[in-house]
Biopython code that builds the backbone (N, CA, C, O; Angstrom):
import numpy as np
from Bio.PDB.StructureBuilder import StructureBuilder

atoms = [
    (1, "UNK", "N", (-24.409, 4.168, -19.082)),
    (1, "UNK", "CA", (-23.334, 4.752, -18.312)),
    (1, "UNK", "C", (-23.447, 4.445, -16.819)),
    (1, "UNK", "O", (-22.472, 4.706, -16.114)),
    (2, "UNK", "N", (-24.195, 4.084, -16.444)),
    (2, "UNK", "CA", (-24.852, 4.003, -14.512)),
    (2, "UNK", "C", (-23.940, 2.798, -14.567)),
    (2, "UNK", "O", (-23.139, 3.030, -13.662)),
    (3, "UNK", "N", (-23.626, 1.709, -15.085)),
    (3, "UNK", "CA", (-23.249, 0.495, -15.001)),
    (3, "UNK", "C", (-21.860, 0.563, -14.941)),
    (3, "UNK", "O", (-21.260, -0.099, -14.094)),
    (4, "UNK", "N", (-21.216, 1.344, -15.806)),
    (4, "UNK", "CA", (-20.059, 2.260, -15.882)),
    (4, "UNK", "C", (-20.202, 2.931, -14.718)),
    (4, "UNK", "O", (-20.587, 2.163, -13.836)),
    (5, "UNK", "N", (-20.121, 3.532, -14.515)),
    (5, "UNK", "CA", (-19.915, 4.320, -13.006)),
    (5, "UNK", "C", (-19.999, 3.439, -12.071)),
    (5, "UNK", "O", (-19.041, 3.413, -11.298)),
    (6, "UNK", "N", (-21.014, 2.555, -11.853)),
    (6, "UNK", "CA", (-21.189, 2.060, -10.779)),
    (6, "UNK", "C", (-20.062, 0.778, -10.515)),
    (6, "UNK", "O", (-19.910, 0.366, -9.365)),
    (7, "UNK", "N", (-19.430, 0.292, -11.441)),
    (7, "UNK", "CA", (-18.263, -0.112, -11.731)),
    (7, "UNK", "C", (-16.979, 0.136, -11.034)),
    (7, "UNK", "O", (-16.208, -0.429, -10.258)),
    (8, "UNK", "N", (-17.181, 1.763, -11.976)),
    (8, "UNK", "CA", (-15.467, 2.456, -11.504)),
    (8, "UNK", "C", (-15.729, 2.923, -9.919)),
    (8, "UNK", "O", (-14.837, 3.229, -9.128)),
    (9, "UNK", "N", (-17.265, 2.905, -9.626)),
    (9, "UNK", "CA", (-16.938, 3.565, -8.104)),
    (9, "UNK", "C", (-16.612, 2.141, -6.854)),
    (9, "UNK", "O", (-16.245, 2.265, -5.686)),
    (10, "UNK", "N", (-16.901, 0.869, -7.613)),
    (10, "UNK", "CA", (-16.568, -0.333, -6.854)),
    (10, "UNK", "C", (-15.271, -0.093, -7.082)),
    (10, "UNK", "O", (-14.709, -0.212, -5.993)),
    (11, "UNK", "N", (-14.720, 0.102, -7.670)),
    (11, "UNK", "CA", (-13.073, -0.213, -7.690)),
    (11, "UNK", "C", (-12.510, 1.239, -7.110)),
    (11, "UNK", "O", (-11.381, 1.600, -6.778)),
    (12, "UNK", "N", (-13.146, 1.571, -7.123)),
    (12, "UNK", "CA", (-12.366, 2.988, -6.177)),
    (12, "UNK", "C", (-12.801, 2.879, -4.660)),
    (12, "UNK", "O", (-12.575, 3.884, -3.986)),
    (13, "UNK", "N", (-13.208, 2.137, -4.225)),
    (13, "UNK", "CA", (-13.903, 2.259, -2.744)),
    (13, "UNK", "C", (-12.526, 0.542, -2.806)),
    (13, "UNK", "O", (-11.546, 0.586, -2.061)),
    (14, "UNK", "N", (-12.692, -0.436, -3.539)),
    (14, "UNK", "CA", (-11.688, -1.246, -3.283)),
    (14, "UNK", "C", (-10.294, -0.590, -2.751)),
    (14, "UNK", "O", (-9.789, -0.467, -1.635)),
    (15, "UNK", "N", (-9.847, -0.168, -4.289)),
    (15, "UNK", "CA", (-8.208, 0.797, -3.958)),
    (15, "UNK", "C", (-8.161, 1.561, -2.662)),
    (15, "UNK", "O", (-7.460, 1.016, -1.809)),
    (16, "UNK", "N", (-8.856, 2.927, -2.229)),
    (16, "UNK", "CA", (-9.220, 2.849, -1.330)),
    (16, "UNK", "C", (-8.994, 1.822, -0.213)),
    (16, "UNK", "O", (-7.940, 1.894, 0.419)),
    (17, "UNK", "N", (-9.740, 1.035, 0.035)),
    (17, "UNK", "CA", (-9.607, 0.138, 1.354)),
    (17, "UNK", "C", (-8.184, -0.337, 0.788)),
    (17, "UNK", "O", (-7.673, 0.193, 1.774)),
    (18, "UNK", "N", (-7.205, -0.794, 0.175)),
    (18, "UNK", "CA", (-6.043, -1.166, 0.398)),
    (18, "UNK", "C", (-5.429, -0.183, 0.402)),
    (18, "UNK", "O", (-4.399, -0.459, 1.017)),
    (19, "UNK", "N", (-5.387, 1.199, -0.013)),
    (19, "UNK", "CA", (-4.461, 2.011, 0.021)),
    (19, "UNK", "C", (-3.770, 2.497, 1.836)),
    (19, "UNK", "O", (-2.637, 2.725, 2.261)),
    (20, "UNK", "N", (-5.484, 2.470, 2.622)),
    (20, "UNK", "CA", (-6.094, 2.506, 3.977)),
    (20, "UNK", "C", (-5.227, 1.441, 4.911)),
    (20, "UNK", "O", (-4.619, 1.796, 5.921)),
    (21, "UNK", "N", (-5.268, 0.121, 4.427)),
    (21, "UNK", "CA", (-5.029, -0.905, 5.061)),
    (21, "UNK", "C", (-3.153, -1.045, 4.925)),
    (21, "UNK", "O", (-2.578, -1.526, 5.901)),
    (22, "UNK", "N", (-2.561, -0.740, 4.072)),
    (22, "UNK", "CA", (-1.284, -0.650, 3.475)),
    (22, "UNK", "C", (-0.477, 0.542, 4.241)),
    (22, "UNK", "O", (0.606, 0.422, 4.814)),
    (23, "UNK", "N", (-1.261, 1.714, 4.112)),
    (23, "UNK", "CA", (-0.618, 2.407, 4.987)),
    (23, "UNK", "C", (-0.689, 2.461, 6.801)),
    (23, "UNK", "O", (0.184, 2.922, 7.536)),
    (24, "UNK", "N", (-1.755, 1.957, 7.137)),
    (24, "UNK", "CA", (-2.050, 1.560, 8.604)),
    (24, "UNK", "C", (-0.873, 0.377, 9.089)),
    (24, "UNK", "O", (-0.539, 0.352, 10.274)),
    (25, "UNK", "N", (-0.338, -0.484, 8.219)),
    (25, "UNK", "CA", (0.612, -1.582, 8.463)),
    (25, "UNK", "C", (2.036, -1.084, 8.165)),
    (25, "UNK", "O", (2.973, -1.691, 8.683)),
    (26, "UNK", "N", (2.247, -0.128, 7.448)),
    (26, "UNK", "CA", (3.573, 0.520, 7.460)),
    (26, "UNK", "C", (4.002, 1.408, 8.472)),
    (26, "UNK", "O", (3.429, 2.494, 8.573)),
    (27, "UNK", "N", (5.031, 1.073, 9.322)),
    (27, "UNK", "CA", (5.502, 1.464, 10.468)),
    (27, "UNK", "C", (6.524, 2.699, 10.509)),
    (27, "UNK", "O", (7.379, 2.714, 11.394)),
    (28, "UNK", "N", (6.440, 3.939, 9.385)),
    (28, "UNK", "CA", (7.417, 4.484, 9.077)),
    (28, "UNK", "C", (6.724, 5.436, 8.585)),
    (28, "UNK", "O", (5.501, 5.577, 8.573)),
    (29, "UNK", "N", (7.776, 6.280, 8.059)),
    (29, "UNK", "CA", (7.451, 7.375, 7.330)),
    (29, "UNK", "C", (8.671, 7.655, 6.082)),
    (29, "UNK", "O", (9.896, 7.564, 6.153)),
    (30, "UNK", "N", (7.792, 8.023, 4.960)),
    (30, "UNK", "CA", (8.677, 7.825, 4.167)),
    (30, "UNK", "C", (7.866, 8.204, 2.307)),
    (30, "UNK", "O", (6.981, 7.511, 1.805)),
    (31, "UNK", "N", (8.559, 9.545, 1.597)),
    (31, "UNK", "CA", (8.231, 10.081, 1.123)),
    (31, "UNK", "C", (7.039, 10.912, 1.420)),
    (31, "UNK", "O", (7.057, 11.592, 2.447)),
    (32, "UNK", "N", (6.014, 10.936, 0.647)),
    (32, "UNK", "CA", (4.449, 11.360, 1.026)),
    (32, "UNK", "C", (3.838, 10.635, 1.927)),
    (32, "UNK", "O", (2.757, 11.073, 2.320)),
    (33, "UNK", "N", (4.395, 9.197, 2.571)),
    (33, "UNK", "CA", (3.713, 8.632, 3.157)),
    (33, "UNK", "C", (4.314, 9.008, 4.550)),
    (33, "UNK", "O", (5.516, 8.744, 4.574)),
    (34, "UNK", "N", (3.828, 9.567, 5.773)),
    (34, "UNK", "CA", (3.957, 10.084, 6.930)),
    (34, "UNK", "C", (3.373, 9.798, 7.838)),
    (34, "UNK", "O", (2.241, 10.002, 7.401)),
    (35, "UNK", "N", (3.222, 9.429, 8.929)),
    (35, "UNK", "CA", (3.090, 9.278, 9.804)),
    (35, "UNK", "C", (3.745, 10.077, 11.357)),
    (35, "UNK", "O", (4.931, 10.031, 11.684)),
    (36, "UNK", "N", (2.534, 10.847, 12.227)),
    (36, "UNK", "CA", (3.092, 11.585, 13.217)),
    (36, "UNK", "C", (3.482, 10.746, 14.249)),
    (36, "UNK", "O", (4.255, 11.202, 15.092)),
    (37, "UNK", "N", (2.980, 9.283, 14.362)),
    (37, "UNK", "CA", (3.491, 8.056, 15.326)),
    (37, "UNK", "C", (4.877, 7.490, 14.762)),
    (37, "UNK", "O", (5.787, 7.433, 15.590)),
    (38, "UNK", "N", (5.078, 7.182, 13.822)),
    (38, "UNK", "CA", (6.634, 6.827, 13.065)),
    (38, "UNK", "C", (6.768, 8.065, 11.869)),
    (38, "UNK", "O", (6.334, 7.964, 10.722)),
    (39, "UNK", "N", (7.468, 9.229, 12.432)),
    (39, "UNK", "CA", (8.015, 10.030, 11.771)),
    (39, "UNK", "C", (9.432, 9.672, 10.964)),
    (39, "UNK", "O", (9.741, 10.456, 10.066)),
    (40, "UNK", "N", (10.103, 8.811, 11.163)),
    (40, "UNK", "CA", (11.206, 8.693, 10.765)),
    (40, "UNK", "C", (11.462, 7.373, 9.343)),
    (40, "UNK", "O", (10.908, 6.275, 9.298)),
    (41, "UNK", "N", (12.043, 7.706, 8.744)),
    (41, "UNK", "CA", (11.919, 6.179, 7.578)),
    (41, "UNK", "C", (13.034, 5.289, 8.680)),
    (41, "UNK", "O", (13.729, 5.704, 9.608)),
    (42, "UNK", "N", (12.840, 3.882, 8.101)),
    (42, "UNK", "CA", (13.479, 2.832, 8.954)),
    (42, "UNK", "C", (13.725, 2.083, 7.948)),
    (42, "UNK", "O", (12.948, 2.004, 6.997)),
    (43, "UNK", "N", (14.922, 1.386, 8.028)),
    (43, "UNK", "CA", (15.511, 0.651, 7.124)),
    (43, "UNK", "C", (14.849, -0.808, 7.015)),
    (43, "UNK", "O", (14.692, -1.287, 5.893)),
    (44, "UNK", "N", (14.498, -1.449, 8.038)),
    (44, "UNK", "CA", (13.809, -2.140, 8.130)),
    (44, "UNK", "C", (12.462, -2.535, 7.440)),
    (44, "UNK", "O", (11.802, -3.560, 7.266)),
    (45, "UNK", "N", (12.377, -1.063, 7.104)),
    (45, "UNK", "CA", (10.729, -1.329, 5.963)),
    (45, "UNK", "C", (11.164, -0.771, 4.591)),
    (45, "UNK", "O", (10.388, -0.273, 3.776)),
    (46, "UNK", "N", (12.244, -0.885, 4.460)),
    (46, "UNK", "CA", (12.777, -0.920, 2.864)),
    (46, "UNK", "C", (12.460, -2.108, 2.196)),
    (46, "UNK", "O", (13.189, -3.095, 2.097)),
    (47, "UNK", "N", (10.878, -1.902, 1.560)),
    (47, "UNK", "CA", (10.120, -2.814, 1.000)),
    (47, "UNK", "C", (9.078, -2.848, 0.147)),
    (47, "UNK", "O", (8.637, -1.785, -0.290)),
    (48, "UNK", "N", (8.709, -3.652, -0.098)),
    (48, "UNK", "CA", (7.235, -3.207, -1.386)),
    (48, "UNK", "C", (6.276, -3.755, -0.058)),
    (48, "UNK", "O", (6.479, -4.669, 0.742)),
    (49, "UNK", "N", (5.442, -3.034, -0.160)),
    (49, "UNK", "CA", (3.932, -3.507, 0.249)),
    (49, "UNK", "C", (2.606, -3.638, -1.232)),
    (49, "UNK", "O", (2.349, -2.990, -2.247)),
    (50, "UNK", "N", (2.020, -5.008, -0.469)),
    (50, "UNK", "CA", (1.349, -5.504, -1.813)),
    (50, "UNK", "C", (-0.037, -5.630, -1.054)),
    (50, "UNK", "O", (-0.102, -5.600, 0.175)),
    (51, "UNK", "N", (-1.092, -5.769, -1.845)),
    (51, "UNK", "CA", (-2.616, -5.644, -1.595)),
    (51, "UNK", "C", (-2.739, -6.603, -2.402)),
    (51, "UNK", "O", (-2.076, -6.554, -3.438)),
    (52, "UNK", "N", (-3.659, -7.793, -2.145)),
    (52, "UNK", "CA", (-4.339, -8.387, -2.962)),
    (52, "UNK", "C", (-5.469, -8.802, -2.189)),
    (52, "UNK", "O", (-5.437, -9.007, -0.976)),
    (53, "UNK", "N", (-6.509, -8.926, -2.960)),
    (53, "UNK", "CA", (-8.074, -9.238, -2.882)),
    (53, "UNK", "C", (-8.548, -10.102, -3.067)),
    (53, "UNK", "O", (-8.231, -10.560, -4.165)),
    (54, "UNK", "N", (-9.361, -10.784, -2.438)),
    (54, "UNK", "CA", (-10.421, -12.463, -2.986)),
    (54, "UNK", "C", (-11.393, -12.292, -2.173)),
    (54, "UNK", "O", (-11.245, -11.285, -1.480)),
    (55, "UNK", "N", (-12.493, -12.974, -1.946)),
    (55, "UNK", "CA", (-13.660, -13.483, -1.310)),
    (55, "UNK", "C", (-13.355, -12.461, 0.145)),
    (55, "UNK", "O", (-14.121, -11.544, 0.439)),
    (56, "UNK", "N", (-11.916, -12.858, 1.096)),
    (56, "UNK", "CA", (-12.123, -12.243, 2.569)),
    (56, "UNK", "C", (-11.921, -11.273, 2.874)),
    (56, "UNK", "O", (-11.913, -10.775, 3.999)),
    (57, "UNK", "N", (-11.606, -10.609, 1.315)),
    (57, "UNK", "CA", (-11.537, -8.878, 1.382)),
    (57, "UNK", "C", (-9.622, -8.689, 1.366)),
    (57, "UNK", "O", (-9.198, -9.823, 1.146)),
    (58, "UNK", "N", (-8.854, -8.060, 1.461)),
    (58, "UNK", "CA", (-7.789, -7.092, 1.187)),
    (58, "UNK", "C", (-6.579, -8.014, 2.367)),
    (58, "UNK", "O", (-6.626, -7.972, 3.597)),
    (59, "UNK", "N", (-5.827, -8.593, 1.725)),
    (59, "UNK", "CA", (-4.331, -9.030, 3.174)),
    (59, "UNK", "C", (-3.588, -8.277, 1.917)),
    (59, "UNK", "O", (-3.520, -8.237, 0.689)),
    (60, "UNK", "N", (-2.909, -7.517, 3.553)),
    (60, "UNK", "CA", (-1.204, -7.199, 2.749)),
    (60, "UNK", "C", (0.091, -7.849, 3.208)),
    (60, "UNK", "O", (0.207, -8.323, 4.338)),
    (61, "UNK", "N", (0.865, -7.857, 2.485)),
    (61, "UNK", "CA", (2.091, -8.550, 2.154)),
    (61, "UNK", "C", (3.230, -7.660, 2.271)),
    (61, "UNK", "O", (2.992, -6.491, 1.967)),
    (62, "UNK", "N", (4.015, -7.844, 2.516)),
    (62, "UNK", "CA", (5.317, -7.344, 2.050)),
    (62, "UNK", "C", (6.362, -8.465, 1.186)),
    (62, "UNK", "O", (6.364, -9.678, 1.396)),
    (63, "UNK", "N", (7.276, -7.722, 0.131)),
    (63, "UNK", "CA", (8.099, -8.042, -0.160)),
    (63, "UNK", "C", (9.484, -7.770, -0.778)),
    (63, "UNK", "O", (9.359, -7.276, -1.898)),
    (64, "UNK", "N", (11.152, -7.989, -0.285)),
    (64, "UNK", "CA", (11.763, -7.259, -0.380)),
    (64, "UNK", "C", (12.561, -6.607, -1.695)),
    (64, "UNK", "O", (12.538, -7.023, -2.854)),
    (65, "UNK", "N", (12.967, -5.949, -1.386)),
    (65, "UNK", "CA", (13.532, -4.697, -2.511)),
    (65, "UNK", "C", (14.618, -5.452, -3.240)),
    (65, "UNK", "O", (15.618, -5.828, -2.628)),
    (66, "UNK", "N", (14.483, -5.643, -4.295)),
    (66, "UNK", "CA", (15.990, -6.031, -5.155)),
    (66, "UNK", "C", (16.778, -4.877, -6.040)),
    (66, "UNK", "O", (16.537, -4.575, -7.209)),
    (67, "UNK", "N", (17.358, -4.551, -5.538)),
    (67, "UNK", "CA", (18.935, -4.016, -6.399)),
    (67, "UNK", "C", (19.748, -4.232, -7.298)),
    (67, "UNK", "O", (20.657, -4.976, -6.932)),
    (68, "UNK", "N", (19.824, -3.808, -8.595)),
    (68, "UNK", "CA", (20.725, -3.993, -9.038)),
    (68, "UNK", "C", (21.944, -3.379, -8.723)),
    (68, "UNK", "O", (22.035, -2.717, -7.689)),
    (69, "UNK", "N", (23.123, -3.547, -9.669)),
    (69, "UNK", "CA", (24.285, -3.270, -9.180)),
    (69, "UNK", "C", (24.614, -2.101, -9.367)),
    (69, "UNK", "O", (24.523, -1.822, -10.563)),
    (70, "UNK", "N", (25.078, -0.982, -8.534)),
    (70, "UNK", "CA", (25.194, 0.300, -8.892)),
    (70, "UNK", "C", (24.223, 1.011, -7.813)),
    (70, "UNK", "O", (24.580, 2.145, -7.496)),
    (71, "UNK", "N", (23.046, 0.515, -7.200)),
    (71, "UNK", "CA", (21.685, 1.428, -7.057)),
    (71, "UNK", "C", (22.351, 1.436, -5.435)),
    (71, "UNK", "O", (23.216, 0.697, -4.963)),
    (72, "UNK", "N", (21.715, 2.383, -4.900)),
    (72, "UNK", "CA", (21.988, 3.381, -3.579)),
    (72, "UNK", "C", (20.514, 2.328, -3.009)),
    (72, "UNK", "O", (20.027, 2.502, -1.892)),
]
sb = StructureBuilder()
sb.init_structure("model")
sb.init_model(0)
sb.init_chain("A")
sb.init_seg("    ")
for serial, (resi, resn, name, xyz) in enumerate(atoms, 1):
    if name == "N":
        sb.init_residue(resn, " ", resi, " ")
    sb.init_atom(name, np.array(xyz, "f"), 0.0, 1.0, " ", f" {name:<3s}", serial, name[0])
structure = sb.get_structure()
């Protein structure tokens, strides 16, 4: 089980650092995600933010929202 744990606690200290890094780059506020420096949501960050990982550690991305027809 140590191998197991020691596992799930690497990947939780990962998630973690992107969850960290994802919200530090979002300039807004918006649902649970808040910010007392950008209190307000902005249309402008009507977007996915993405985390991915390799060798130099965590870049985030953005990319934009698609709609289907009908959606607000």
């Amino acid at each position: 089980y140590e191998l197991q744990e020691a596992v799930e606690v690497a990947a939780m200290v990962d998630l973690a650092e992107a969850t960290i890094l994802a919200a530090m780059e979002r300039k807004e506020s918006r649902g649970h995600h808040f910010r007392a420096d950008y209190p307000e949501p902005r249309d402008e960050w009507r977007q996915h933010t993405i985390a991915t990982k390799d060798a130099g550690g965590v870049t985030i991305s953005t990319a934009p929202v698609v709609r289907s027809e009908g959606q607000a």
